[in-house]
C-alpha positions in Angstrom: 0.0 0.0 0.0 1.0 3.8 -0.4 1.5 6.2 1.6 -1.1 8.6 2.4 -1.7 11.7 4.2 -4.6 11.3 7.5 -2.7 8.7 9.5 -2.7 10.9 12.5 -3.1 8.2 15.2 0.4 6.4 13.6 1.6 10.2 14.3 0.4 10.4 17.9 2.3 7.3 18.6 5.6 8.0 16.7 5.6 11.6 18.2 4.2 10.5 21.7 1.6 13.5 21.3 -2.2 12.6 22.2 -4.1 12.7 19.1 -6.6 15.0 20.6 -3.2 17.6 20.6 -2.7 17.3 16.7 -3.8 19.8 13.8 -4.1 18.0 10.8 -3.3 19.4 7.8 -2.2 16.5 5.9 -5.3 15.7 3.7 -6.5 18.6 1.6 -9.9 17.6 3.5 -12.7 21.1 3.8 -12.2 21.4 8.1 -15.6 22.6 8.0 -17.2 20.2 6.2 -21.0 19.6 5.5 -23.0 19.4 8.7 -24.2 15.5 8.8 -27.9 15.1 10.6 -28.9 12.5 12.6 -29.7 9.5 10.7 -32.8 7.7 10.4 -32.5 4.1 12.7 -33.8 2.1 10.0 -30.8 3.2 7.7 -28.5 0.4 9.6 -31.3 -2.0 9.5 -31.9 -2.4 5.4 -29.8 -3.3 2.7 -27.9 -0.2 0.9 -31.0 0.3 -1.9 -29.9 1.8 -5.6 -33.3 3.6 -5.7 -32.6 5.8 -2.7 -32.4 8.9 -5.0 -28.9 8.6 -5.0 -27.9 9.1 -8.6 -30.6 11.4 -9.3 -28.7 13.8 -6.7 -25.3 13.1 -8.4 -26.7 13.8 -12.1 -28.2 17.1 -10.6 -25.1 18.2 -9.2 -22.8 16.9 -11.5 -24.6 18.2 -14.7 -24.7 14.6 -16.5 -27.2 12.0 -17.5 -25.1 9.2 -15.9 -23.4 8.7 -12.9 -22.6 5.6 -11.2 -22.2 5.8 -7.2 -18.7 4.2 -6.2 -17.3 3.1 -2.9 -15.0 6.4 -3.1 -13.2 7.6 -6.3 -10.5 5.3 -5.0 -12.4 1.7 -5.9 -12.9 2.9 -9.2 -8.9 4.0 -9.6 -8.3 0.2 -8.9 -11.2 -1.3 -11.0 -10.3 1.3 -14.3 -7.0 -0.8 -15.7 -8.9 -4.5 -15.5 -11.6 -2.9 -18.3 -9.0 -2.9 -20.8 -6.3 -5.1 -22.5 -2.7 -4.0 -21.9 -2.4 -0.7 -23.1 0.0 2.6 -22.4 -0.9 4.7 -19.9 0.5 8.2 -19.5 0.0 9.4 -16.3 0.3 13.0 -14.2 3.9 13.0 -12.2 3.8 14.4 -9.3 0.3 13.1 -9.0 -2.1 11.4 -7.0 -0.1 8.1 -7.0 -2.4 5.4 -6.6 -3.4 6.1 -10.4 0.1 5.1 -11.3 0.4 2.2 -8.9 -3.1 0.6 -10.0 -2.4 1.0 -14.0 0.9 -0.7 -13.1 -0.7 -3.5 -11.0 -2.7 -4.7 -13.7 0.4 -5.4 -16.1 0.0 -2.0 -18.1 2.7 -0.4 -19.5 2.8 3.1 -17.0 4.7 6.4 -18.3 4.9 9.2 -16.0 4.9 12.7 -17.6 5.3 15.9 -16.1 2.0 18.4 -16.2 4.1 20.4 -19.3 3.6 17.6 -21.3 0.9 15.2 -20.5 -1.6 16.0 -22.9 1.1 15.2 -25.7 0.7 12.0 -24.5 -3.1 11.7 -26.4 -1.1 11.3 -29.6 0.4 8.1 -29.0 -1.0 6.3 -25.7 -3.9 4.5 -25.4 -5.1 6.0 -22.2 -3.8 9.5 -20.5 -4.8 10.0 -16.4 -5.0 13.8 -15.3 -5.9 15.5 -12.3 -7.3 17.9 -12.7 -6.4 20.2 -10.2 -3.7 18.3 -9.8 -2.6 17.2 -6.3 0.1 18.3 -5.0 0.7 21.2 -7.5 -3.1 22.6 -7.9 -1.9 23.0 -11.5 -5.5 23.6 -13.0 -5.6 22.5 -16.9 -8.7 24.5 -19.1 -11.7 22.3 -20.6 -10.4 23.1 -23.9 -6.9 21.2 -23.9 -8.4 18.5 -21.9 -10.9 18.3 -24.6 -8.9 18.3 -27.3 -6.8 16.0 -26.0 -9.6 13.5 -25.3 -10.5 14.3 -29.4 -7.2 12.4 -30.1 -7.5 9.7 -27.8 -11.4 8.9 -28.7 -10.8 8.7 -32.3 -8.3 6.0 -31.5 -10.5 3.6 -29.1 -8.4 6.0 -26.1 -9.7 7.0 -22.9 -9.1 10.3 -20.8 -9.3 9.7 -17.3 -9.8 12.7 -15.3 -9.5 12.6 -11.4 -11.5 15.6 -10.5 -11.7 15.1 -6.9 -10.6 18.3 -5.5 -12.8 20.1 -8.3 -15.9 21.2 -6.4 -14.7 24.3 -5.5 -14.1 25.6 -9.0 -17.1 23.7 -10.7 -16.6 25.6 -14.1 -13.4 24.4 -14.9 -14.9 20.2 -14.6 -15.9 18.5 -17.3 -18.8 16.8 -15.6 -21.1 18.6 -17.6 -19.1 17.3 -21.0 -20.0 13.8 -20.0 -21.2 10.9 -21.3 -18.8 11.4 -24.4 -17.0 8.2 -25.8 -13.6 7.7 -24.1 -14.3 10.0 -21.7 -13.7 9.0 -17.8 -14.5 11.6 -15.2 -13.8 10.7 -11.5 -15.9 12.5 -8.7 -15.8 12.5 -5.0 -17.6 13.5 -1.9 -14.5 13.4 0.5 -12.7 16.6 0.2 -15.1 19.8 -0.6 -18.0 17.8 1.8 -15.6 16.7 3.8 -17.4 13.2 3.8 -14.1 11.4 3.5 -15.3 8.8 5.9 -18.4 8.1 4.3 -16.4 6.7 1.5 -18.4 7.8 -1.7 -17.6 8.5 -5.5 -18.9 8.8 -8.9 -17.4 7.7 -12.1 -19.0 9.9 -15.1 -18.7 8.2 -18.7 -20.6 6.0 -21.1 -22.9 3.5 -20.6 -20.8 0.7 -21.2 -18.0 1.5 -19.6 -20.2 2.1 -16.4 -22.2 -1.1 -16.1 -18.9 -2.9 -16.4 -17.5 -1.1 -13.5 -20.6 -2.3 -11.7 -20.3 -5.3 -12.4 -17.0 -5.6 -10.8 -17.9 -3.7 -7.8 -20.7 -6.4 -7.4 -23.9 -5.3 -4.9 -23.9 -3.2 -1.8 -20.8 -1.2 -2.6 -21.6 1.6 -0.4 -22.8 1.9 2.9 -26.7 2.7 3.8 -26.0 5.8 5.6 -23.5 7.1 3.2 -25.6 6.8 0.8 -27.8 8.8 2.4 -25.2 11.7 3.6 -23.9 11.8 0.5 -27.1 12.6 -1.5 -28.2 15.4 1.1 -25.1 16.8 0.5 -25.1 17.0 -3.4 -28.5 18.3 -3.1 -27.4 21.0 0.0 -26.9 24.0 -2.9 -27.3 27.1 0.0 -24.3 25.4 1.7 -22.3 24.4 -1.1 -22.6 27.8 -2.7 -21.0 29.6 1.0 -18.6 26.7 1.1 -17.0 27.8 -2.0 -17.2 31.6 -0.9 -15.5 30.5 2.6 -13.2 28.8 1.3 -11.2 30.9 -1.4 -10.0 33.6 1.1 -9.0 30.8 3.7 -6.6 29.3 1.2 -5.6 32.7 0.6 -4.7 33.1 4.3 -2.8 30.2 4.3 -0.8 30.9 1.2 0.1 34.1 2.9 0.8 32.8 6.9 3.6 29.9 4.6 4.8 32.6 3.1 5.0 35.3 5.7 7.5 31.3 7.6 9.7 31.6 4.6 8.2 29.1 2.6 7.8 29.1 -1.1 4.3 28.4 -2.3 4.4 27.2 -6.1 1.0 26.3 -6.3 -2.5 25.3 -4.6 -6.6 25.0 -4.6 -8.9 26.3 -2.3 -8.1 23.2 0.0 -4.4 23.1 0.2 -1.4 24.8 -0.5 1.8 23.6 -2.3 5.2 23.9 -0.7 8.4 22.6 -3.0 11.5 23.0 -0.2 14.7 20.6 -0.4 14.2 20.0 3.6 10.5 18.8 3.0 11.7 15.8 5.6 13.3 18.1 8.5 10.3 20.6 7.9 7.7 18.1 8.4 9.7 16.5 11.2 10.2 19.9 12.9 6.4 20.3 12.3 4.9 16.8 13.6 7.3 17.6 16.6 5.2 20.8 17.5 1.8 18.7 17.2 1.0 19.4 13.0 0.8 16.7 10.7 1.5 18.2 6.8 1.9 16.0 4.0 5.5 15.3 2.5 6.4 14.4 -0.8 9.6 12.9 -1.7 9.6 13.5 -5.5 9.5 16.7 -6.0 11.0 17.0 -2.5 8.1 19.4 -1.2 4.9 19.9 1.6 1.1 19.8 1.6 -0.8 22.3 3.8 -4.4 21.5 4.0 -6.5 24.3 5.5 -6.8 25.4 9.3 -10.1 25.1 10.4 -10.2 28.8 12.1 -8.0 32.0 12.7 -6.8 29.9 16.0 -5.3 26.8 13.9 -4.3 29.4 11.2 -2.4 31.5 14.1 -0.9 27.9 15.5 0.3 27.4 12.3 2.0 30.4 12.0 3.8 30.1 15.2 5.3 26.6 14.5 6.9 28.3 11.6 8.7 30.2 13.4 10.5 27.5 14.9 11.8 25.8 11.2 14.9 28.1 11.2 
């Protein structure tokens, strides 16, 4: 397995600091997430049910006729490479890595491309994976190259993947609304702008085929009753989604201002995390986790994640534990 950010009980015992002590920044998960209600008792007592209204909240939000509800955006990374006979992938690097590592898995021949030349890649692989923004650079690629890209790769039998899971923020740059299109693969999540990262739910946007054999290799009840549930509130929550997205832009701002005001050197972000490259990513973080906050460090490019502070008082914690990188 890779490593991930969010493992903040390992950290409490490495560090010896209770986990209760800890601000964690290490996921690029919204700290003020949607509120959850109280759920109905009888949601633990039935069978997860794919006429809960589910889809019908997805395709609303989304802007698509078809969306299929996944056990997070993650299960579908993993299922994607079995759907197709050994082909060559060009994939985002940095990146989200489990793309890489899944495409590689499955006996697929994996080449990883910088963000300045990715979409080259549509001329001559068979399948090109983008995030889109990416994670960890927040590079943000336009609808137009990512569509003419996927114009290459479609006329060839190609797909474009596009791993939009940190997109809800900035809904007019996602191709959501493009979808279904032939060869056209857009991956949706719940976890970071909801903040529903423990409920575990996704959406894979594309054609029909290409949907009901993902389903088929999910097999029944891949998603929990009261996620389900949560999740579809949530897509259909517009009053809260709209201030979300108004909260959150100056917040990153803050941030991006508090790194730079340590010394850091932010080279990119979103509106849920910030993008540090520094050669001493692994003293940084170490210095950090030793003052109770858990960042997430990248080897290649040797850099940092900052997710956001939930408040001014985690903001002005943060800023003080910078002080102390020197």
């Amino acid at each position: 397995m890779l490593e991930h950010g969010g493992r903040l009980l390992a950290a409490a015992r490495l560090y010896g600091i209770p986990e209760e002590d800890w601000l964690d920044l290490s996921t690029g998960i919204n700290p003020n997430g949607w509120p959850v209600p109280s759920f109905p008792g009888d949601l633990w007592l039935r069978l997860p049910q794919d006429e809960d209204g589910l889809e019908e909240a997805a395709k609303g939000y989304y802007g698509t006729s078809q969306a299929l509800p996944v056990a997070g955006s993650q299960s579908s990374i993993h299922l994607l490479p079995r759907l197709r006979e050994r082909s060559r992938v060009a994939i985002l690097d940095p990146g989200y890595s489990e793309h890489a590592h899944a495409w590689r898995k499955h006996g697929h021949e994996v080449v990883s491309v910088p963000e300045s030349g990715i979409l080259d890649l549509a001329e001559s692989a068979q399948v090109v994976v983008v995030i889109n923004p990416n994670n960890p650079t927040g590079k943000l690629f336009s609808r137009q190259e990512l569509l003419a890209a996927h114009g290459k790769l479609a006329g060839r039998g190609g797909w474009l993947i596009v791993d939009e899971a940190f997109m809800d923020a900035t809904p007019d740059c996602s191709l959501s609304r493009d979808c279904p299109l032939e060869g056209l693969i857009v991956l949706r999540s719940v976890g970071k702008f909801f903040g529903l990262a423990g409920a575990r739910v996704g959406f894979v946007l594309a054609e029909e085929n290409i949907l009901d054999a993902l389903k088929e290799e999910m097999g029944p009840w891949a998603i929990a009753a009261p996620s389900r549930h949560a999740a579809r509130l949530a897509l259909k929550d517009r009053s809260w989604q709209e201030n979300a997205r108004l909260a959150l832009q100056p917040r990153s701002r803050s941030l991006a201002q508090v790194l730079e005001s340590g010394g850091l050197q932010v080279c990119g972000g979103t509106p849920l995390f910030q993008w540090v490259l520094c050669a001493e990513a692994p003293r940084l973080f170490d210095v950090l986790a030793r003052q109770g906050i858990l960042v997430r460090r990248f080897d290649c490019p040797s850099g940092l994640r900052f997710g956001l502070p939930r408040d001014d008082e985690d903001l002005d914690r943060l800023a003080g534990a910078l002080e102390n990188l020197a």
